[in-house]
C-alpha positions as CSV (number, residue, x, y, z in Angstrom):
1,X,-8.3,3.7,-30.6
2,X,-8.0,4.5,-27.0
3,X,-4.5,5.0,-25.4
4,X,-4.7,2.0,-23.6
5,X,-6.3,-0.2,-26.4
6,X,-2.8,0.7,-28.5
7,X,-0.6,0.0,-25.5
8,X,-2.4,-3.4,-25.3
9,X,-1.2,-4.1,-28.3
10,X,2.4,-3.7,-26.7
11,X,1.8,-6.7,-25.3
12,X,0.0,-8.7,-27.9
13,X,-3.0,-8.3,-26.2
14,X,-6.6,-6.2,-26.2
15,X,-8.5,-4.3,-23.5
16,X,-11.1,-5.9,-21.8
17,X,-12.5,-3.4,-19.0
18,X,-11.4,-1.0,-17.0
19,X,-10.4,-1.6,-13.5
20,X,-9.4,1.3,-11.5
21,X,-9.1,4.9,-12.4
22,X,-6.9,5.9,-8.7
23,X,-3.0,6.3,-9.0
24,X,-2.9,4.1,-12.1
25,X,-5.6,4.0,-15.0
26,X,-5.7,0.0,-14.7
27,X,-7.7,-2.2,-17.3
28,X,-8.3,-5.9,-17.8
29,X,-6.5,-7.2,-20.9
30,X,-7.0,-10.4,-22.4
31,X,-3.4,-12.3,-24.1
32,X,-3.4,-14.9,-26.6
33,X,-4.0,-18.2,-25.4
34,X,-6.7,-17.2,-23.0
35,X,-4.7,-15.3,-20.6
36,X,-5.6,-12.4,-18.8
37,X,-3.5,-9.5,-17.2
38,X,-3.6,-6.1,-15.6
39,X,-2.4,-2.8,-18.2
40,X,-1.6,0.1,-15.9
41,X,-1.0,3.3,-17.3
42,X,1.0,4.9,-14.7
43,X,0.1,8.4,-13.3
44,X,2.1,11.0,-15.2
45,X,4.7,12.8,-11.9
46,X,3.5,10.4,-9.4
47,X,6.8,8.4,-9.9
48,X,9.5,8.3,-12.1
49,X,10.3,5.8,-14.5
50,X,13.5,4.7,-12.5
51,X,11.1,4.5,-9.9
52,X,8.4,2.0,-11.6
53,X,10.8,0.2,-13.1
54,X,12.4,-0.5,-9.3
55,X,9.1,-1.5,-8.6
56,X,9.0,-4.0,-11.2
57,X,12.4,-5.2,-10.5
58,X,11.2,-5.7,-6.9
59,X,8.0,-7.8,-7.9
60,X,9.8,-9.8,-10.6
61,X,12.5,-11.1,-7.4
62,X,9.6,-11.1,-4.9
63,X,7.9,-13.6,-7.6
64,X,10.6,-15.4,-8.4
65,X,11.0,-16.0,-4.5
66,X,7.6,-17.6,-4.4
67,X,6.1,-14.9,-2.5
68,X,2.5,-14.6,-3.5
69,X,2.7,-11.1,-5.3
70,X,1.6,-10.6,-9.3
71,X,4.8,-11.2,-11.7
72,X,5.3,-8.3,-14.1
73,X,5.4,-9.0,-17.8
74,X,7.6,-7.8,-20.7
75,X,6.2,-6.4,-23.6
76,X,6.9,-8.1,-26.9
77,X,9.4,-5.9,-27.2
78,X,10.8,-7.2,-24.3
79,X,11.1,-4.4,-22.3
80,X,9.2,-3.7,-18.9
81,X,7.8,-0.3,-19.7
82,X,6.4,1.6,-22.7
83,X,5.6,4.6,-23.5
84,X,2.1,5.6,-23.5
85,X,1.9,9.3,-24.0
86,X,4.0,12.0,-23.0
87,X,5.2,11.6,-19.3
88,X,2.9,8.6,-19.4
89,X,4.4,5.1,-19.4
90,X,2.3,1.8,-19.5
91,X,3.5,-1.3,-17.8
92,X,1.5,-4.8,-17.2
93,X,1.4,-7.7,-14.5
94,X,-0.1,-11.0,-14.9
95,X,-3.3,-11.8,-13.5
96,X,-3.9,-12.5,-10.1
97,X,-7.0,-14.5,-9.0
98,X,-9.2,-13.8,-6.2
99,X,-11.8,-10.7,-4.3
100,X,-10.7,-7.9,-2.2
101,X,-10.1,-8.9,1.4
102,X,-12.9,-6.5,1.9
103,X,-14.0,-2.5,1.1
104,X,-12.8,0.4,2.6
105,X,-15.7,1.9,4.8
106,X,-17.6,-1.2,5.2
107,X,-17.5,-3.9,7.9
108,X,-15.7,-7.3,7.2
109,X,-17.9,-10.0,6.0
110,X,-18.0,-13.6,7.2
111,X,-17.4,-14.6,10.5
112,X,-14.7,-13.7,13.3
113,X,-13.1,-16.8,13.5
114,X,-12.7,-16.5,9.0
115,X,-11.6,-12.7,9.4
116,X,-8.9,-14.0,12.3
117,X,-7.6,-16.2,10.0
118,X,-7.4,-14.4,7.1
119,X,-5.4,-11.5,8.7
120,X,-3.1,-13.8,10.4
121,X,-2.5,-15.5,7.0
122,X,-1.9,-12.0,5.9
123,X,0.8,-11.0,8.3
124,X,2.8,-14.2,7.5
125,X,2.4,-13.2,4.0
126,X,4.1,-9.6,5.0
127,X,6.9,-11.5,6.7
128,X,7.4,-13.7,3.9
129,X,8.0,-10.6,1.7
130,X,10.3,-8.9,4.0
131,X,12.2,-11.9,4.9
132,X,12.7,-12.4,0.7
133,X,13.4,-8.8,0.2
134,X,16.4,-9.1,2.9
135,X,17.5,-11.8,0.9
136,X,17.8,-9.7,-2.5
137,X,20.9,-7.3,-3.4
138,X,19.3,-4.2,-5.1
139,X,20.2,-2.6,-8.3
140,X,22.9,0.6,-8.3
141,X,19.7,2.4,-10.2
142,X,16.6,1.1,-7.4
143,X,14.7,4.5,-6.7
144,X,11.9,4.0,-4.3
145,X,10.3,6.8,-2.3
146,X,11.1,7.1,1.3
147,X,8.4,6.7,4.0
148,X,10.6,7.2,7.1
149,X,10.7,9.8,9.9
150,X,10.6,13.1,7.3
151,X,8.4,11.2,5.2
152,X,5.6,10.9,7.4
153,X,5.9,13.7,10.0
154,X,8.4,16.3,7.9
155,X,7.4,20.0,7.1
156,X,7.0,18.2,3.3
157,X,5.8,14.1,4.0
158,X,5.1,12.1,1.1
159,X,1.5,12.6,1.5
160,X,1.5,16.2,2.0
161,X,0.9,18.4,5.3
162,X,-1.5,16.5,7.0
163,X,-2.1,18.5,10.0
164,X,-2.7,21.7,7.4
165,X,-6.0,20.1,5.8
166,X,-9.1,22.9,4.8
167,X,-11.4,20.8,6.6
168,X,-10.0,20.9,10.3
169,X,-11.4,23.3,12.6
170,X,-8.4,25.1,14.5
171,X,-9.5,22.7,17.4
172,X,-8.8,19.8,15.1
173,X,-5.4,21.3,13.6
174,X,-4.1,21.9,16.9
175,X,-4.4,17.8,17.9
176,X,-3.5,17.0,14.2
177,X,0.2,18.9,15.3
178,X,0.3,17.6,18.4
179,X,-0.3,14.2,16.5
180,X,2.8,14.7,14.4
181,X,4.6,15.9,17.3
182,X,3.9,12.9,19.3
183,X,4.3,10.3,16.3
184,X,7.5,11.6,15.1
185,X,9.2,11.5,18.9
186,X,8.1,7.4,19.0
187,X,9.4,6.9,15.7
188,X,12.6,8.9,16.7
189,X,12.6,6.7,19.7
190,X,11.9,3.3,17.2
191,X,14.9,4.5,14.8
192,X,17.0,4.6,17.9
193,X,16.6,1.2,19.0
194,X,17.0,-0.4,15.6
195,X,13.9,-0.3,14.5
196,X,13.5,-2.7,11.1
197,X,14.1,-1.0,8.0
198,X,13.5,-1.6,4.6
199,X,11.6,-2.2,1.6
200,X,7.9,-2.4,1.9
201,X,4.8,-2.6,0.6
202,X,3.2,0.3,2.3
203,X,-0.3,0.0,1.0
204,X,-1.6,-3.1,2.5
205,X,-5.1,-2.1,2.5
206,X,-8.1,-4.1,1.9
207,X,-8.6,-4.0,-2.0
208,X,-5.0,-4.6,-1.9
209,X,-5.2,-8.0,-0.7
210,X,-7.3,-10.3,-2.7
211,X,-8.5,-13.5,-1.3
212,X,-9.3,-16.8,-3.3
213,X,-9.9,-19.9,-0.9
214,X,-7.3,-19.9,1.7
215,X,-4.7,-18.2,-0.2
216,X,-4.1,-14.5,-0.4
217,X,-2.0,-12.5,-2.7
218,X,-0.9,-8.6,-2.3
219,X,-1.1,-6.5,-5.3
220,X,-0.4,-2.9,-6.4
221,X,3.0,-1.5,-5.2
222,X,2.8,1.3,-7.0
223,X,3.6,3.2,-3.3
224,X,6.1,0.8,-2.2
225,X,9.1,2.1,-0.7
226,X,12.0,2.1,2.2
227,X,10.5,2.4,5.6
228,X,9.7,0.9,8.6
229,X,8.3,-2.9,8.6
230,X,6.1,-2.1,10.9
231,X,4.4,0.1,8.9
232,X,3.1,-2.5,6.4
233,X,1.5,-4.0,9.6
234,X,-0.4,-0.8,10.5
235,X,-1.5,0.1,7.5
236,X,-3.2,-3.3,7.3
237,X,-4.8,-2.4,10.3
238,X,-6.3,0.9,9.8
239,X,-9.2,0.9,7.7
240,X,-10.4,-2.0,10.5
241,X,-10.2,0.4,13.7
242,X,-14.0,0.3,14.0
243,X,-14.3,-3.4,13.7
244,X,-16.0,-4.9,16.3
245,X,-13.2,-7.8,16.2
246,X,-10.4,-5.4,15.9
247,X,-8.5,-6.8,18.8
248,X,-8.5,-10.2,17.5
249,X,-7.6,-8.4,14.2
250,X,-4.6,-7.3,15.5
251,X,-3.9,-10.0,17.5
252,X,-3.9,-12.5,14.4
253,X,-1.6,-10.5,12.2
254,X,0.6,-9.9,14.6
255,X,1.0,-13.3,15.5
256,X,1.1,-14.7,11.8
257,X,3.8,-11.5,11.3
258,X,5.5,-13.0,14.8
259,X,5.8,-16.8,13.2
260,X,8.5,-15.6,11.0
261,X,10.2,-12.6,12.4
262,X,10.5,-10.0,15.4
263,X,7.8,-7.7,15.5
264,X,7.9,-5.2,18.2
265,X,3.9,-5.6,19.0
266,X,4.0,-2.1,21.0
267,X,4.5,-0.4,18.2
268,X,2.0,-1.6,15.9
269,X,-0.7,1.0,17.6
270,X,2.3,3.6,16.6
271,X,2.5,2.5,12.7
272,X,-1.4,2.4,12.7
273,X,-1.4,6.0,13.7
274,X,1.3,7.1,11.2
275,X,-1.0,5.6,8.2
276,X,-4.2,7.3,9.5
277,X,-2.8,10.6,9.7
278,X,-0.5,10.1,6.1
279,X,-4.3,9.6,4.5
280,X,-5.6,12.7,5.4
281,X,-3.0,14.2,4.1
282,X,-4.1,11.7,0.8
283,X,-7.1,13.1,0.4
284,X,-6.4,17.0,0.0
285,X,-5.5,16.7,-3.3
286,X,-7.0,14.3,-4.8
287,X,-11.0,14.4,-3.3
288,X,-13.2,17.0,-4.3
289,X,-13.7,19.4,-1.4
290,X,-17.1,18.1,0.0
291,X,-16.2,14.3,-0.4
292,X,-17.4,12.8,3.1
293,X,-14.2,11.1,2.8
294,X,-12.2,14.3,4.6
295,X,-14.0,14.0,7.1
296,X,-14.2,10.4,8.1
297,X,-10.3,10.6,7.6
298,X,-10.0,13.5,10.1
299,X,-12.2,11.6,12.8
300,X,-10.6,7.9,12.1
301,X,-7.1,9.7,12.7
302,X,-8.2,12.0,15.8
303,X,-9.8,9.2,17.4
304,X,-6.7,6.8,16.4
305,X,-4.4,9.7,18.3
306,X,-6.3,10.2,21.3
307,X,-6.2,6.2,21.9
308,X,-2.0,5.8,21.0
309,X,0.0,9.0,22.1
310,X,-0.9,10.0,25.7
């Protein structure tokens, strides 16, 4: 019996297939009655458990708030985490219906007008989860990590030193630092005029957003945090910079974001920036040196520089 197939049992429940091996080891598990869910066993260090189970406070209220986001379940045991092995700790969501808004590193599918609307759906869905978080009193014990100022353009960011990544040529490291530079001065500048702050999601990619007719739903927060809003926007926004319809793109969220709250549009460019270059810094330790991915990363984010900071 497989780790997972005994934490399935946690939940009265039995493995069906496995899902994602990233983050989270995440496999389909099938409850009684017919139901299905999603077991995650949770990456031993990548959080605490204070942290996941903040994460799983968040999602229950977000849920509870009608905001289209998977509810987490209890085990029969009634608690929200269990222990899978040691520093390993399994938790589960319920199923959420529906195909990945598209794959990283290939083009959208279906036509402009379809791909307008779905990102504008998607940034009113953002709004809708920021507008319920501001709503919600937190717990004394809520730990999330902090994507802010230090923890994108620190000496240590969340994602690790970007601008120090084995694959740059010394030509490339020098714009990577003078990327950091000029992000961290607009986001200096941002934090100075108020910018919004708070909990987000920030990991709106594509095969986080799954699609099912009209309606969307965001899933996996396991790097949800406290951060800019505006972040959530530009992260749903990068992986589309070579999009022939990226304009409209961008245009659509904004304006679905725009329906229920402020969004300082001028800044969305800025936040789109701060993602590509935080993923470069994803990649180091976690791709095997000559994954194509490095380099892609390193061009998306140079090219993304040389188009925002002046």
């Amino acid at each position: 019996m497989t780790v997972a197939d005994r934490e399935a049992q946690a939940w009265g429940g039995r493995v069906v297939r496995l899902l994602a091996n990233r983050e989270n080891v995440v496999h389909e598990m099938a409850l009684p009655g017919s139901g299905r869910a999603a077991l995650r066993l949770h990456r031993a260090g990548y959080q605490s458990q204070a942290a996941i189970r903040s994460e799983l406070w968040w999602c229950t209220a977000l849920a509870d708030a009608g905001v289209a986001v998977p509810r987490p379940l209890a085990a029969l045991s009634g608690d929200m985490l269990m222990e899978a092995a040691p520093g390993i700790v399994a938790s589960a969501i319920r199923w959420a219906k529906g195909e990945p808004l598209g794959a990283g590193g290939a083009p959208l599918t279906g036509t402009v007008a379809h791909q307008v609307q779905r990102f504008r759906a998607l940034g009113l869905l953002l709004a809708q989860l920021h507008d319920a978080t501001d709503r919600l009193t937190l717990p004394p014990w809520f730990e999330r990590p902090d994507w802010g100022i230090d923890g994108l353009t620190g000496d240590a960011p969340h994602w690790g030193r970007f601008w120090e990544h084995p694959a740059l040529t010394p030509d490339e490291a020098r714009q990577m630092r003078r990327a950091r530079d000029g992000l961290r001065e607009r986001l200096t500048d941002h934090a100075a005029q108020d910018g919004d702050r708070g909990l987000i999601h920030a990991d709106v990619l594509r095969e986080n957003v799954l699609v099912e007719g009209d309606a969307l739903t965001l899933i996996d927060f396991d790097d949800s945090g406290t951060g800019f809003r505006g972040l959530d926007l530009g992260t749903a926004l990068v992986q589309n910079l070579a999009e022939p319809a990226f304009t409209d793109l961008r245009a659509a969220l904004v304006e679905g974001y725009g329906e229920r709250r402020p969004v300082c549009e001028h800044m969305v460019p800025v936040f789109t920036l701060a993602r590509a270059l935080a993923s470069v810094g994803w990649t180091m330790p976690r791709l095997a040196p000559g994954d194509p991915v490095h380099r892609s990363h390193i061009a998306r984010a140079l090219a993304c520089a040389a188009d925002v900071l002046p």
